[in-house]
N, C-alpha and C positions, 0 to 999 in steps of 0.2 A: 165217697169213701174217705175216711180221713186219715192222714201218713203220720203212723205213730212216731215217725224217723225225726219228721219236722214239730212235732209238739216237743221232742227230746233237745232239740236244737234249740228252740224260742228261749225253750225254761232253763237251758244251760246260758244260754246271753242275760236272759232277762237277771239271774242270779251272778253272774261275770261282771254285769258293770258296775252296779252298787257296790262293787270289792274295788274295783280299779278304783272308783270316786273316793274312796275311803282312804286310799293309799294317796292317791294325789295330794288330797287337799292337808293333810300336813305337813304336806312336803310344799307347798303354796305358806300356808301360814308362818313355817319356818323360815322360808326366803323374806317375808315380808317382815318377820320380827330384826334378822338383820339387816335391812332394813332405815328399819326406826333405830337400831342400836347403832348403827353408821351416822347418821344423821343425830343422834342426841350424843353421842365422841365428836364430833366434827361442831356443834353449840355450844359441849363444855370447852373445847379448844381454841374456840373462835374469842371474838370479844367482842362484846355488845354495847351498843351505842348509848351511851347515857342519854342523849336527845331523843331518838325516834326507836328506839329497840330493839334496834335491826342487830344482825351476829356478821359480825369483821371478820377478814383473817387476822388469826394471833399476829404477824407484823403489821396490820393498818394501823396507821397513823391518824388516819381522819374516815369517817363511815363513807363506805360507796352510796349508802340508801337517802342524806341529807348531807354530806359535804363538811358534818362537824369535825373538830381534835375529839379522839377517843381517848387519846391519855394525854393527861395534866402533868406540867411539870410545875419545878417551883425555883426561886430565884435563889441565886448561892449568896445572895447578898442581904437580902430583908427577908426571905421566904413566901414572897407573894407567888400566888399561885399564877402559871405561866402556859400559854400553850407550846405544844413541844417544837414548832418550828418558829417562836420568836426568838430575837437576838439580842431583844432591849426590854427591859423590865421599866416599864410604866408607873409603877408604884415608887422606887428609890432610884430611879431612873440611871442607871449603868448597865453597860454591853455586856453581857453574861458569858458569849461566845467566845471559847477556851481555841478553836482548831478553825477558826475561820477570820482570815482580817479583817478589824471593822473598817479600813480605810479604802480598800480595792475587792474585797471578798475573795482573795486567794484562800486555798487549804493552808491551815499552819497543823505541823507534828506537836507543839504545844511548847516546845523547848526552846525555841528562837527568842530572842530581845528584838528582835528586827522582820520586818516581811519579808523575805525572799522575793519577793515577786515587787515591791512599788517601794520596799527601803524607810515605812514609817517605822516607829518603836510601838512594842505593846503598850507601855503606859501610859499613852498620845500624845499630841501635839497642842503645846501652847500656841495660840493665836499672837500675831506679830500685831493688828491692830489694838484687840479688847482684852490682851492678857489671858484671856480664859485658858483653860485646858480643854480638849476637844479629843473623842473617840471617835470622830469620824471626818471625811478628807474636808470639809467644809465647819467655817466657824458657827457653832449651836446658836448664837449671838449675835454675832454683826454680819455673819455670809460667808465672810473673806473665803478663797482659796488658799488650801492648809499643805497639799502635796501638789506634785509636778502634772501627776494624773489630773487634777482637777481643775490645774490650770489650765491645762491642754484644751479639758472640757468648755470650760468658760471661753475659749477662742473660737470653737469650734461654733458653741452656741451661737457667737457675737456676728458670724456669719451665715448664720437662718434666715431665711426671707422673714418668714413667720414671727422670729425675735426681734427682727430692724423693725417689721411693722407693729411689732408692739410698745417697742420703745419708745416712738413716735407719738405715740398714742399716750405714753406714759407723760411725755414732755407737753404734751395739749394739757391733758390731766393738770398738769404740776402747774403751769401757767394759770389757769383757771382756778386753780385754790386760790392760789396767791390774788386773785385780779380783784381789786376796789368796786364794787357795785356801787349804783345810785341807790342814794338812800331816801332820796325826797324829788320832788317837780326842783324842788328850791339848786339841786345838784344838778340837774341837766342846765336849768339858765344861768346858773353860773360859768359850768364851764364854757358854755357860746358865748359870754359876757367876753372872757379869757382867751378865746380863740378870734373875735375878732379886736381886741387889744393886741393882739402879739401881728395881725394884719396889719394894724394900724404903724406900728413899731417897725416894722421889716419896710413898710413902703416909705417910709420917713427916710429911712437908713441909706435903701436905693436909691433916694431922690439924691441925696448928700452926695452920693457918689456919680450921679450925674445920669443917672436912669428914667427917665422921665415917667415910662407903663410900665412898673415892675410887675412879676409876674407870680405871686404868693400863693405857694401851694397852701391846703388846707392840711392839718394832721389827721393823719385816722384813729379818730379818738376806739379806746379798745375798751371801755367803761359800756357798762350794758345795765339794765334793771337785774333785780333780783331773781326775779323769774325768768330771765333771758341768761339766766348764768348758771342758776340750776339746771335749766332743762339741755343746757351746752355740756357740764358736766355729767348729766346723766345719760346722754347718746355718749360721751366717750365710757364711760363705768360701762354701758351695753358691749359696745366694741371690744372692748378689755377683756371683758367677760367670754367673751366669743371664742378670742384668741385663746386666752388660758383654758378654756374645755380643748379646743382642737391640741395643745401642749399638755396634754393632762399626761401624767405618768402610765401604762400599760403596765399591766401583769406581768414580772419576769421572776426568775429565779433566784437571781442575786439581790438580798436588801439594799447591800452598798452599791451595785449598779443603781438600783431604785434612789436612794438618798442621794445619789452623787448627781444622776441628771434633773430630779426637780429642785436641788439647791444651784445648778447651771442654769438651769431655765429660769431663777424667780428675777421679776423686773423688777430695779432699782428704783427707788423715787414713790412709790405708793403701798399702803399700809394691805399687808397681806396674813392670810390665814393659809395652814395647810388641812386639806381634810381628808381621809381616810378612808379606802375602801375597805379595811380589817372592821373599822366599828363605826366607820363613820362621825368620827370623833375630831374637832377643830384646835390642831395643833399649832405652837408657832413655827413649827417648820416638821419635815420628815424625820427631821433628828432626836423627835421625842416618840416616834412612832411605833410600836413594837413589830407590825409586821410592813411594812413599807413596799414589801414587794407584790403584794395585794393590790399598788397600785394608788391614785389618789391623784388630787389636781389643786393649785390655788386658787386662792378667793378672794375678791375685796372685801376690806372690813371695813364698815361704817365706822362712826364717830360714837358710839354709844355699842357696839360689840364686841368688846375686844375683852370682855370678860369671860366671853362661848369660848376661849382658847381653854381646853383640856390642860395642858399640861405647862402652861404660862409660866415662867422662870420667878 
């Protein structure tokens, strides 16, 4: 027997939910259009990376998705276009940076003649060796230390383990340009011609004075071949080398911290390049660098490269 109660039931649901479904789902499609309208207000607001096309917050500075500058700036002096956290324009090469020292990177309010903080002038400082003028605590030129800070630096340096043994190295180095190679068989038997004539001479001398077996040291001749002189100078270039990557400048936040310890750190006495980890660009020092606090380390320069300097004076 069949319950007309329950066929009344079935066909009251069976017609109930296709009304519920109906009411839901624009209330679903509605949520989901806000949605899309949150997220395409949040891309017009955002700013998108000219490199990879990703959407920034309106303040980024550089993209989370590849690490580029999202906005360009430009130099208040040539109008080269500039990324927004350089301090040094590459192009006409001056310090742009109105509110930050270039000699210690203190904050300046922009009204000062003078740093509050390390007592340089805005204008900068003439070099007392090469006459130059310099915006930064070291001379662009000859090295020299330009403020107090920098000399401090340069003491501080001179007692590094790391620095004495590169110095040393530098003094082998310098020795080794300088050193006369043999040029011919004809220069080795000469000089044994010459060494035992000066035998001959010195035992004459001793006898004179009443010596009968004097006792004649030999010199230690410091004359080597060609190829015993490069291959001496190229184990110390290796060694050099060594040292200057373990001295290489880190990542920091200050450029003039950056400039002030790789121009503390560069060795005296051998012909050097600076390179950059902003472009990897071969400067003659970090003082031509735009963003220096990127980082970077010195380099020996051959005898035929010193034309790879970027920004050579």
């Amino acid at each position: 027997m069949i319950d007309d109660n329950n066929i009344t039931n079935e066909t009251t649901q069976s017609t109930v939910r296709p009304q519920e479904l109906q009411q839901e789902m624009p209330l679903q499609s509605e949520a989901v259009s806000v949605q899309q309208l949150q997220m395409q207000q949040q891309q017009i607001a955002g700013k998108e990376c000219p490199f990879c096309g990703a959407i920034n917050e309106p303040e980024a500075l550089f993209c989370a998705q590849c690490g580029q500058p999202i906005n360009k700036t430009t130099c208040p002096y040539c109008g080269a276009e500039m990324d927004p956290d350089a301090d040094f324009c590459e192009v006409c090469h001056h310090y742009i940076r109105k509110d930050i020292c270039s000699f210690c990177g203190a904050f300046l309010s922009g009204n000062e003649a003078y740093c509050p903080e390390c007592g340089s002038p805005r204008g900068g400082l003439v070099c007392p060796t090469c006459h130059s003028l310099n915006d930064f605590a070291f001379c662009k030129k000859c090295g020299t230390a330009l403020t107090d800070e920098a000399r401090m630096l340069v003491k501080e340096m001179q007692q590094n383990p790391d620095y004495q043994e590169m110095m040393e190295i530098v003094q082998d180095y310098t020795k080794l340009e300088n050193a006369l190679p043999y040029n011919s068989e004809r220069d080795i038997i000469r000089e044994q011609e010459n060494n035992k004539l000066r035998e001959r001479v010195l035992t004459l001398l001793a006898k004179d004075e009443g010596i009968e077996n004097p006792v004649i040291t030999k010199p230690e001749s410091k004359r080597m071949t060609k190829e015993e002189l490069e291959e001496r100078k190229a184990m110390r270039v290796k060694m050099l080398s060594a040292i200057l990557d373990k001295m290489a400048v880190p990542t920091t936040a200050s450029p003039a911290k950056a400039r002030n310890y790789a121009m503390a750190s560069k060795p005296v006495g051998v012909r050097l390049a600076w390179v950059c980890n902003y472009k990897h660009a071969m400067h003659s020092s970090p003082c031509g660098c735009a963003k220096p606090q990127m980082g970077g380390k010195w380099v020996i320069l051959g005898k035929n490269n010193s034309g790879d300097i970027k920004d050579d004076k």
